[in-house]
MITORDO-803148 format. One record per residue (C-alpha): residue in three letters; x negated, z, y negated. Coordinates in Angstrom, 2 decimals. Layout:
# MITORDO-803148
ALA|X|Z|Y
...
END
This chain:
# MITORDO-803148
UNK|-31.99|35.86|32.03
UNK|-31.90|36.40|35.69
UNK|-28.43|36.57|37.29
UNK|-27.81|37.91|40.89
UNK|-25.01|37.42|43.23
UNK|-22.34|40.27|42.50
UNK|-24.51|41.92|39.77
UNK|-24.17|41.32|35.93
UNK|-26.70|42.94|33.98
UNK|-25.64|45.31|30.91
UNK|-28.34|46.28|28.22
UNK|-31.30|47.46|29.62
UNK|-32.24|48.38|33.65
UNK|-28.37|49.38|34.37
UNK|-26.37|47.45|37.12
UNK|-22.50|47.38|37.72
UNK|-20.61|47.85|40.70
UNK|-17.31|46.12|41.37
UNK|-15.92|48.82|44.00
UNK|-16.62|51.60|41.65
UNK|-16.48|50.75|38.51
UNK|-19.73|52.62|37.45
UNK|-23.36|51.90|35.98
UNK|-25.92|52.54|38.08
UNK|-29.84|52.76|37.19
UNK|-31.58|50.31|38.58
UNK|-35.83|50.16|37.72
UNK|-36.32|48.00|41.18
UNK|-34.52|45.27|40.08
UNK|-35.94|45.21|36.25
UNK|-39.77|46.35|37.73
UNK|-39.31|43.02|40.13
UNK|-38.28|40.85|37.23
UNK|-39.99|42.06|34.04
UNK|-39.23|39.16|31.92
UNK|-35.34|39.93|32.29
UNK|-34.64|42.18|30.21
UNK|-36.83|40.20|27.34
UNK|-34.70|37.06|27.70
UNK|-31.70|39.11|27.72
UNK|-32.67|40.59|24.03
UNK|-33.87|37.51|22.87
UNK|-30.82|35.27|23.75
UNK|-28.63|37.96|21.71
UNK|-30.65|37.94|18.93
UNK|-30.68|34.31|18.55
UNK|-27.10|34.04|19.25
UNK|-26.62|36.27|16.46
UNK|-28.93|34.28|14.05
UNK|-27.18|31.27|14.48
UNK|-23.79|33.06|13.49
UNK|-25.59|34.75|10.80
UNK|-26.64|31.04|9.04
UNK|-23.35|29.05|10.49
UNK|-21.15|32.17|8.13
UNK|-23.24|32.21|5.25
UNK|-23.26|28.12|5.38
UNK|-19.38|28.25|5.96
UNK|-19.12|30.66|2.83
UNK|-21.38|28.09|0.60
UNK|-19.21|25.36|1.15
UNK|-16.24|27.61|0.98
UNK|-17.84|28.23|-2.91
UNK|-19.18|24.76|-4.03
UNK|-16.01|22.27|-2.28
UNK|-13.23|23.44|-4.74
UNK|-15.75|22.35|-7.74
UNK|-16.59|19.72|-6.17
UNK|-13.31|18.01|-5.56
UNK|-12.34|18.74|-9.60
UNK|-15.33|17.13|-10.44
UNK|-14.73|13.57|-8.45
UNK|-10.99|14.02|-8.73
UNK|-11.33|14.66|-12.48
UNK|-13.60|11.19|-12.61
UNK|-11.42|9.63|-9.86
UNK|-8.21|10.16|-11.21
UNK|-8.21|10.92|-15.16
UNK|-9.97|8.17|-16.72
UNK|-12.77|10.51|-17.95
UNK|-14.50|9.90|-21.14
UNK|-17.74|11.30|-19.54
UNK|-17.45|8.55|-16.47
UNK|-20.62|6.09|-17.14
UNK|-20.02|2.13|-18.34
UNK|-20.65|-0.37|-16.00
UNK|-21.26|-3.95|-17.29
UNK|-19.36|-3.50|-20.50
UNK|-22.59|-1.64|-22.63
UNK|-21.97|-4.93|-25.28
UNK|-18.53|-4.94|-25.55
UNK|-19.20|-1.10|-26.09
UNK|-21.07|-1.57|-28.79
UNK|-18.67|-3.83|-30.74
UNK|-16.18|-1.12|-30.46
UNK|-17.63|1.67|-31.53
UNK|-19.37|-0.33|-34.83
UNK|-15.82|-1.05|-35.62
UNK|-14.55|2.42|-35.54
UNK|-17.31|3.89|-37.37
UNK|-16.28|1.43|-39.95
UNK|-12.45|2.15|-40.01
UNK|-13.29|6.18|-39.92
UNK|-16.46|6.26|-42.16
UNK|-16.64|3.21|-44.93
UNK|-12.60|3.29|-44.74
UNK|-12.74|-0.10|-43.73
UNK|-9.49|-1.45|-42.05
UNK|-9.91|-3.49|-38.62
UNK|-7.81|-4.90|-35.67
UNK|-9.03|-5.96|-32.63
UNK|-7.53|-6.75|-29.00
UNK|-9.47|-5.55|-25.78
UNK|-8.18|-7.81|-23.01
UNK|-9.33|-7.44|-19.31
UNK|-7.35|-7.40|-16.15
UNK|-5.51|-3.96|-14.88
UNK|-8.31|-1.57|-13.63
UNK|-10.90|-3.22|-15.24
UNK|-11.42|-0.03|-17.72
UNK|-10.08|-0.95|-20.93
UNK|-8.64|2.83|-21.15
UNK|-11.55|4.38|-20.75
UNK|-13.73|2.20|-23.01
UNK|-11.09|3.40|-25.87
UNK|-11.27|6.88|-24.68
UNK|-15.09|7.12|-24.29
UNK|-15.39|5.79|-27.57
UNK|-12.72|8.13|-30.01
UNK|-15.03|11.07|-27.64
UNK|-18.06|9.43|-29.40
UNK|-16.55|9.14|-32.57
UNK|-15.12|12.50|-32.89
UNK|-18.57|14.29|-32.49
UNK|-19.64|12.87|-35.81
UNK|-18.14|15.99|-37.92
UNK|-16.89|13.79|-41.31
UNK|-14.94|11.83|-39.01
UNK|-13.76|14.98|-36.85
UNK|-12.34|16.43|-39.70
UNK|-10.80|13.67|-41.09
UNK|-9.08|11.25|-38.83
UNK|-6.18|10.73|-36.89
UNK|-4.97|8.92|-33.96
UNK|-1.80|7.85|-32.71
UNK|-1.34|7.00|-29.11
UNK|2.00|4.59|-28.52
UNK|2.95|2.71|-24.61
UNK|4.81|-0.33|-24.75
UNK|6.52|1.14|-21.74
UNK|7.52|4.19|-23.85
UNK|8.52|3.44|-27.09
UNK|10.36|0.28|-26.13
UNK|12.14|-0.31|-29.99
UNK|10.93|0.53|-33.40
UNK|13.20|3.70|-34.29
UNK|11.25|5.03|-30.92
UNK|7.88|4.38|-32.09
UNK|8.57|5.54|-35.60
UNK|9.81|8.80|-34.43
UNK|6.78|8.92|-31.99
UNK|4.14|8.14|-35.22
UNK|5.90|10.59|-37.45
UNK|5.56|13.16|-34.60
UNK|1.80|12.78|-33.83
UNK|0.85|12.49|-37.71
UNK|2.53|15.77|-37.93
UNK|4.64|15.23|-40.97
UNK|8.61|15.42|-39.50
UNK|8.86|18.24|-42.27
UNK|7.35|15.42|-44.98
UNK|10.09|13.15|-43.87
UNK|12.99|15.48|-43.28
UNK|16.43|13.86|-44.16
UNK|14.94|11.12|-46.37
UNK|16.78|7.72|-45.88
UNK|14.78|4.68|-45.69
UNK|15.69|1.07|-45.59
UNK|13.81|-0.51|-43.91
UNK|10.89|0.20|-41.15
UNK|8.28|-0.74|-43.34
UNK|9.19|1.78|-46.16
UNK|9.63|4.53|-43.84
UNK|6.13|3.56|-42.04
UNK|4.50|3.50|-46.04
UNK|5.99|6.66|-46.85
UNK|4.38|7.64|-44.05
UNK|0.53|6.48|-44.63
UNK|1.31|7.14|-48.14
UNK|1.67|10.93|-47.23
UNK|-1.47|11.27|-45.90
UNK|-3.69|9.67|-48.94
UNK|-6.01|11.80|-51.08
UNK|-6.59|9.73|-54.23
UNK|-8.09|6.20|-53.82
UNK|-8.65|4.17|-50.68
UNK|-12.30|5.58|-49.83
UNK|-10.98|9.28|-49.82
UNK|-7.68|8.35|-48.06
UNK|-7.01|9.82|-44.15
UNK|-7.85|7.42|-42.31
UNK|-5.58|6.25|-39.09
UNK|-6.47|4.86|-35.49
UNK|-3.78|3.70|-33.83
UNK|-3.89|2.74|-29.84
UNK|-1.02|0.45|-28.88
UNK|-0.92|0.48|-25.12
UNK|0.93|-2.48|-23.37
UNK|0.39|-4.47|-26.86
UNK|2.27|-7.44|-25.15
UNK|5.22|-5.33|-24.41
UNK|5.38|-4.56|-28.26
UNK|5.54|-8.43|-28.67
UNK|8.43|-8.63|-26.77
UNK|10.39|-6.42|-29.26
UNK|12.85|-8.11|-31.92
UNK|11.06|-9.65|-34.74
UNK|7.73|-7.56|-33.59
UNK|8.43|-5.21|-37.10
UNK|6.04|-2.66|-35.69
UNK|3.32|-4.91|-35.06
UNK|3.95|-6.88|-38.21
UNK|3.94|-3.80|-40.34
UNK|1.08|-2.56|-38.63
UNK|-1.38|-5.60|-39.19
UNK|-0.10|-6.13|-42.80
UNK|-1.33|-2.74|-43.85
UNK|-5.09|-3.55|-41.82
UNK|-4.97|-6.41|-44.60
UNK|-3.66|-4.68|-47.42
UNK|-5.80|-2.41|-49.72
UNK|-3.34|0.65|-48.82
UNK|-4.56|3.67|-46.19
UNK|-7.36|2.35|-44.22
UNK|-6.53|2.04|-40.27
UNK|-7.67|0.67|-37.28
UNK|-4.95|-1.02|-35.03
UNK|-6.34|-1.26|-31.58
UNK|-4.54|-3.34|-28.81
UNK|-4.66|-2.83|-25.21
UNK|-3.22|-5.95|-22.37
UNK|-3.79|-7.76|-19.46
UNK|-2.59|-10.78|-20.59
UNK|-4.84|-13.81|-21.74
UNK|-2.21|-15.66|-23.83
UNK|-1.54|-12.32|-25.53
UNK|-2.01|-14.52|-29.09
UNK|0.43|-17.14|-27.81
UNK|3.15|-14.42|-27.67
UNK|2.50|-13.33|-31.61
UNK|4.69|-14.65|-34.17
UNK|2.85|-16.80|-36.88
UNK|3.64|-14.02|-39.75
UNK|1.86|-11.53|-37.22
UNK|-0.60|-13.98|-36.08
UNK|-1.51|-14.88|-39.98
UNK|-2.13|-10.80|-40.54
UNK|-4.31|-10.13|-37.04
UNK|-7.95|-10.77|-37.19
UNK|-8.38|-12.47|-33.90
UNK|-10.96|-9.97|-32.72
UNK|-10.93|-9.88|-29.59
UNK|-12.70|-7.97|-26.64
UNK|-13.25|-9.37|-23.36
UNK|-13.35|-7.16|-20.15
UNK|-14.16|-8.95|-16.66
UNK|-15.24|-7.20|-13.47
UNK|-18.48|-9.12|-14.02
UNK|-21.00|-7.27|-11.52
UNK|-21.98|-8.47|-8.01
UNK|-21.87|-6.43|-4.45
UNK|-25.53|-4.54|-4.88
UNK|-24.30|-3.67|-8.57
UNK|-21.08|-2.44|-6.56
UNK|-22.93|-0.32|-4.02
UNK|-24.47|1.47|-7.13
UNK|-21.96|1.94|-8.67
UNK|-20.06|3.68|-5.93
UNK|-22.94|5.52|-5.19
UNK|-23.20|6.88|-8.71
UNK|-19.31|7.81|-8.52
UNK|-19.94|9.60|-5.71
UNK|-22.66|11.76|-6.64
UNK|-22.57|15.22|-8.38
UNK|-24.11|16.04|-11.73
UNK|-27.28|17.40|-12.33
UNK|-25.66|20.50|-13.84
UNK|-23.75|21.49|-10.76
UNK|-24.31|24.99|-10.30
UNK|-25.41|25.37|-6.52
UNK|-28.69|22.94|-6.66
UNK|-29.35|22.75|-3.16
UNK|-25.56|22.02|-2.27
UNK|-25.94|19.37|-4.63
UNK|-28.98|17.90|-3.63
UNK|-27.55|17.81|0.10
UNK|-24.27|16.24|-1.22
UNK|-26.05|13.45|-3.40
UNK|-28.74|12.81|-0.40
UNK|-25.33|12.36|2.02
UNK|-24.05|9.76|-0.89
UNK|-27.46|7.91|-0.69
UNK|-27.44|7.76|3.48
UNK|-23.33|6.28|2.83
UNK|-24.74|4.23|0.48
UNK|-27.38|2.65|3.14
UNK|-24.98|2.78|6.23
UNK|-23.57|-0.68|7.51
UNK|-20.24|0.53|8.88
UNK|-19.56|1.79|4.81
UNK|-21.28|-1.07|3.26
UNK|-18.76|-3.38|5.56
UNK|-15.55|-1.78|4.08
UNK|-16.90|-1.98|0.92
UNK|-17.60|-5.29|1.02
UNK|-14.28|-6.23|2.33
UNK|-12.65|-3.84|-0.68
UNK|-15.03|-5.87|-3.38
UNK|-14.07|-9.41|-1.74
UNK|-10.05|-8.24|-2.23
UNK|-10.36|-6.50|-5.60
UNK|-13.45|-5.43|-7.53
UNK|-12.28|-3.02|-9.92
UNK|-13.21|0.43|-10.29
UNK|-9.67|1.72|-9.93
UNK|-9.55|0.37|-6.16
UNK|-13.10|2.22|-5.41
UNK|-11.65|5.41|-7.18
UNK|-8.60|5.12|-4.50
UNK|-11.05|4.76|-1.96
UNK|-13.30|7.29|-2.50
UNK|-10.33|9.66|-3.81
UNK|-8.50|9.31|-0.05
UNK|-11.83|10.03|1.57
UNK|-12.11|13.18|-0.23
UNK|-9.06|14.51|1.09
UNK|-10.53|14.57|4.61
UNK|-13.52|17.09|3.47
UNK|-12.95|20.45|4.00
UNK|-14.89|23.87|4.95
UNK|-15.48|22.66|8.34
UNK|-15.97|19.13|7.47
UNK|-18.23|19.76|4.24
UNK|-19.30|16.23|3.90
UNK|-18.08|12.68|3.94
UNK|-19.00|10.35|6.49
UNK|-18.72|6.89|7.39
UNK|-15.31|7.48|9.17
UNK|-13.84|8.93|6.49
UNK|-13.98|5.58|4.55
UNK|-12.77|3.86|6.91
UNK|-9.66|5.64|7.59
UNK|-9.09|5.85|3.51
UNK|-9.84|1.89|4.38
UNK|-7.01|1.75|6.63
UNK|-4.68|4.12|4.22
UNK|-5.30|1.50|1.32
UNK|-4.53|-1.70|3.72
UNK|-1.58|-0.27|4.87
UNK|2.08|-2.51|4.02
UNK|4.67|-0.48|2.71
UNK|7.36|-3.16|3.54
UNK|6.16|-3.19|7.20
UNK|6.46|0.51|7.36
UNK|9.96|0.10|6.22
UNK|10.47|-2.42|8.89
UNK|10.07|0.62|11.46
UNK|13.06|2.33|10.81
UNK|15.62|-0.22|11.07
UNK|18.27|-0.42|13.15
UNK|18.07|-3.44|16.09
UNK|21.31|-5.22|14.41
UNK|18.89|-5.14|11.07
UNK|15.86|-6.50|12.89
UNK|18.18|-9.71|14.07
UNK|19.18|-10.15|10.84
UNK|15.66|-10.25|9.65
UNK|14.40|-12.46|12.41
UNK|17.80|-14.66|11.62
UNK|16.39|-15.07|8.31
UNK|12.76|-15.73|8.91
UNK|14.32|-18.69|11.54
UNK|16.54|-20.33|8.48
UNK|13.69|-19.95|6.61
UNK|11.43|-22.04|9.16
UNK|14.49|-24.22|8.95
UNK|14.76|-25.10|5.31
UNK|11.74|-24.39|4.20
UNK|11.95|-21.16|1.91
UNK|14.87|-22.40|0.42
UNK|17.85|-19.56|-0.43
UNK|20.52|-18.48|2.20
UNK|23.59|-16.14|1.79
UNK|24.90|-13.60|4.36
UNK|27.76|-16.38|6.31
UNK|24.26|-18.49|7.42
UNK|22.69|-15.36|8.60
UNK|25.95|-14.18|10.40
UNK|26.06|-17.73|12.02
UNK|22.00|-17.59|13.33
UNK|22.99|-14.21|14.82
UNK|25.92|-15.34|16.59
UNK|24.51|-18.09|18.38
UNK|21.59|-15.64|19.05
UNK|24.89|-13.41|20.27
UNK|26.00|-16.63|22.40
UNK|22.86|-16.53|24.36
UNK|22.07|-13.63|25.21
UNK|25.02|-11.80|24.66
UNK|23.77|-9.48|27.75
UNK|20.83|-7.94|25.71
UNK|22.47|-6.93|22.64
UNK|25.92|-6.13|21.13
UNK|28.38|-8.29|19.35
UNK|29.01|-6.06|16.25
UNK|31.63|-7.17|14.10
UNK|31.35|-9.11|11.11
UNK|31.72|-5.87|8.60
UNK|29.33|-3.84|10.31
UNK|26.97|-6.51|9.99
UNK|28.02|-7.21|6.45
UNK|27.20|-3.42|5.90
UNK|23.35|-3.78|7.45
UNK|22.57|-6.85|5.46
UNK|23.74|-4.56|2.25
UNK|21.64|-2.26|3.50
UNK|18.18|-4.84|3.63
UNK|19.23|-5.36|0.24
UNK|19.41|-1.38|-1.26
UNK|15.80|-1.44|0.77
UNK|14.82|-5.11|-1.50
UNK|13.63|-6.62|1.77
UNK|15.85|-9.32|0.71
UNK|16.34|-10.15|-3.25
UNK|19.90|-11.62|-4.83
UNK|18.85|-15.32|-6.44
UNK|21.28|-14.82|-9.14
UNK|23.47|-12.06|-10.71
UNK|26.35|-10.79|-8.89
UNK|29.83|-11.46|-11.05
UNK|32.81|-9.55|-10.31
UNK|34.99|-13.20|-8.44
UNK|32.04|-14.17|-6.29
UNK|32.60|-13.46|-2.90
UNK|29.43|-11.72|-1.63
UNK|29.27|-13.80|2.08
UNK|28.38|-16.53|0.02
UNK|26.11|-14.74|-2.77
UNK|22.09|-16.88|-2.68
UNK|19.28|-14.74|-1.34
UNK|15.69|-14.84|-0.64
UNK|13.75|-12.55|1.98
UNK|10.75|-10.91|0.72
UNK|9.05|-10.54|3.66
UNK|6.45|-13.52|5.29
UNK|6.69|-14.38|8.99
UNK|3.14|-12.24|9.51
UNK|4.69|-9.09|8.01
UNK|7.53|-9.69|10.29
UNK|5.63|-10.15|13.85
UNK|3.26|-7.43|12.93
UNK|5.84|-5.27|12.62
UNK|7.60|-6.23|15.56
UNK|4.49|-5.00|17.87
UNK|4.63|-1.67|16.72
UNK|8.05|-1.16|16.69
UNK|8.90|0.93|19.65
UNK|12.19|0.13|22.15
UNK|12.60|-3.23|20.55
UNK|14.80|-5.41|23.37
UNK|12.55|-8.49|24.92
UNK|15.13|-10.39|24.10
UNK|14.81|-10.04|20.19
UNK|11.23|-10.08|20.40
UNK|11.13|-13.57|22.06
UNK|13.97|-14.63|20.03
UNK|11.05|-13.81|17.28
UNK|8.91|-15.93|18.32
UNK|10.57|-18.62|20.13
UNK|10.08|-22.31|18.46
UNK|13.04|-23.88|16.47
UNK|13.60|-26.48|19.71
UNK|16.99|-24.82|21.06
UNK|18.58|-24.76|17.97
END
């Protein structure tokens, strides 16, 4: 479009004037440049395609991101029973045989499933009851009781818990028991039919199962495993830890009852067995309604998958900690950051939800304490330099600081010896520093054994970023031990 000096053209062949504020005609200015008025109409049309597509994109993504993000955050976050198995197809297999037997053949079992935290013993369990409740004889017919070590930390707890989820609290009502074992067999006994084979069968899913060994005599588990080996209601008691020497923690009556089955789960896979599986977590379903969003989505997952900057951070992430529930914190913080205008994840996003993960909580803390609680902190990293990690109490501290105070007592304030008493109290409500022994009510607290939880690279990190530190403390921080 042809602009002149002055003049701004309006529609077609009509000029403007400045001094009068009028349209005037004007055919010897449109006759001399014919092609004016053509780019003019053209421009505005394409101007208006491009807002036509950039809404009706906008109002796509608008539609298909909230589905999205309950998809992934439903896979991410909730364990789901529809989330494929990676590297654990055998142990799999084992578990489901043994199930079929407990809920079909009435066949009791026990078994352990060990494996590190995050390695997916949860949803192993989960993806297999799924399984084994689509049979419809075994829909019908079985039961399952969920109990947490953390939760039902005694055995009156856990009974009241089992009575609850078997749904008989009106079978019980005010019946008095004597022991825990006749109230748990007046419990299974409630739920028989006639003989063994025709009897409700029970699964029952002890989370934490080395928490449960930590309870007095372990009645629950002992109980538990002595009806797997009696010929009474058939069930299936299914154990979930971390711990390796889970067996070692057993009694030897509960040991003698337990059928030392035991499955195995270890992050097995390598980095390009990784990079699948993240690509494969981050992909959408083939029945996700909007096809072509979904094929642009899954085609942006492939192109992460292949990028160097994302196949750095997850190689740093898989060198740290390989499980699945690290990559589903990952990829859950990078979701955050997509949005209408930002409909797709990129490269960037991972590595901010990188730098999220990485982050120290204790050197975040560090950042909002006082200067007197920063030279109590670098008093303690000095004595521990000093005596090589061994405890110190508060007078030690008090006596670094002071000669500290001696020094330089231009730079920073000589508080007295409560106030200072106060802000070491204070690094202790905020466990930056951790008591070696109990407090009683005749030891005096100045001399009270502590330890500092923080390592002399948490400290000096945090000392760069924190903002109007004095010079002095800061090369009191990293002076050598030569003065002192």
């Amino acid at each position: 479009m042809l602009l002149l000096p002055g003049v701004k053209v309006r529609g077609r062949g009509r000029q403007w004037s400045p001094h009068r504020h009028t349209y005037l005609s004007c055919p010897p200015l449109l006759s001399a440049f014919p092609g004016a008025v053509e780019d003019d109409t053209k421009g505005f049309e394409l101007v208006e395609m491009n807002s036509r597509k950039t809404k009706g994109n906008s109002a796509i993504h608008a539609e298909c991101l909230p589905q999205v993000q309950r998809i992934l955050r439903e896979r991410f976050c909730h364990q789901s029973p529809h989330s494929n198995l990676f590297g654990v197809e055998v142990q799999y297999k084992h578990l489901i045989e043994l199930l079929k037997r407990t809920a079909i053949n009435g066949e009791s079992n026990s078994v352990l499933i060990v494996g590190p935290r995050g390695s997916g013993k949860t949803m192993l369990i989960n993806r297999a009851l799924k399984e084994l409740m689509e049979i419809r004889e075994v829909s019908e017919n079985v039961l399952q009781v969920h109990l947490n070590g953390l939760m039902q930390i005694n055995d009156k707890i856990a009974l009241k818990e089992i009575t609850r989820q078997l749904n008989l609290e009106n079978v019980v009502g005010d019946k008095v028991f004597g022991s825990f074992a006749e109230n748990l067999s007046f419990l299974l006994e409630a739920l028989k039919k006639g003989d063994r084979a025709s009897s409700c069968p029970v699964i029952f899913i002890l989370d934490e199962f080395d928490l449960f060994a930590h309870q007095k005599n372990q009645t629950l588990l002992y109980n538990l495993f002595d009806i797997s080996q009696s010929a009474q209601t058939p069930v299936a008691v299914i154990g979930l830890t971390c711990r390796l020497d889970i067996l070692e923690l057993l009694e030897k009556r509960v040991k003698s009852r337990f059928s030392h089955r035991q499955i195995h789960l270890m992050n097995s896979f390598d980095f390009p067995q990784y990079m699948k599986i993240f690509k494969e977590q981050l992909s959408l379903p083939e029945e996700f309604p909007n096809k072509v969003f979904a094929e642009r989505w899954n085609e942006n997952a492939q192109s992460l998958s292949e990028d160097s900057t994302v196949r750095e951070v997850l190689q740093k992430l898989f060198n740290v900690n390989k499980s699945l529930r690290s990559l589903h914190t990952l990829l859950m913080l990078a979701l955050t950051r997509v949005t209408v205008s930002h409909p797709f994840m990129t490269s960037a996003d991972l590595m901010e939800a990188q730098h999220l993960c990485s982050l120290d909580s204790k050197a975040s803390i560090i950042h909002g304490l006082s200067v007197l609680e920063i030279c109590l902190i670098i008093a303690m990293k000095h004595l521990n330099d000093i005596y090589e990690e061994e405890p110190f109490n508060f007078q030690m501290v008090y006596n670094e600081f002071q000669k500290f105070i001696q020094r330089k007592a231009h730079s920073v304030y000589n508080f007295e010896k409560p106030v200072v008493m106060k802000a070491f109290e204070h690094l202790q409500q905020l466990e930056l520093i951790k008591p070696m022994e109990r407090t009683s009510v005749n030891s005096q607290r100045e001399y009270q054994l502590v330890k500092l939880l923080l390592d002399n690279t948490q400290i000096m990190n945090a000392l760069q970023k924190y903002s109007n530190c004095p010079t002095d403390v800061r090369q009191w921080a990293t002076s050598s031990l030569s003065w002192l």
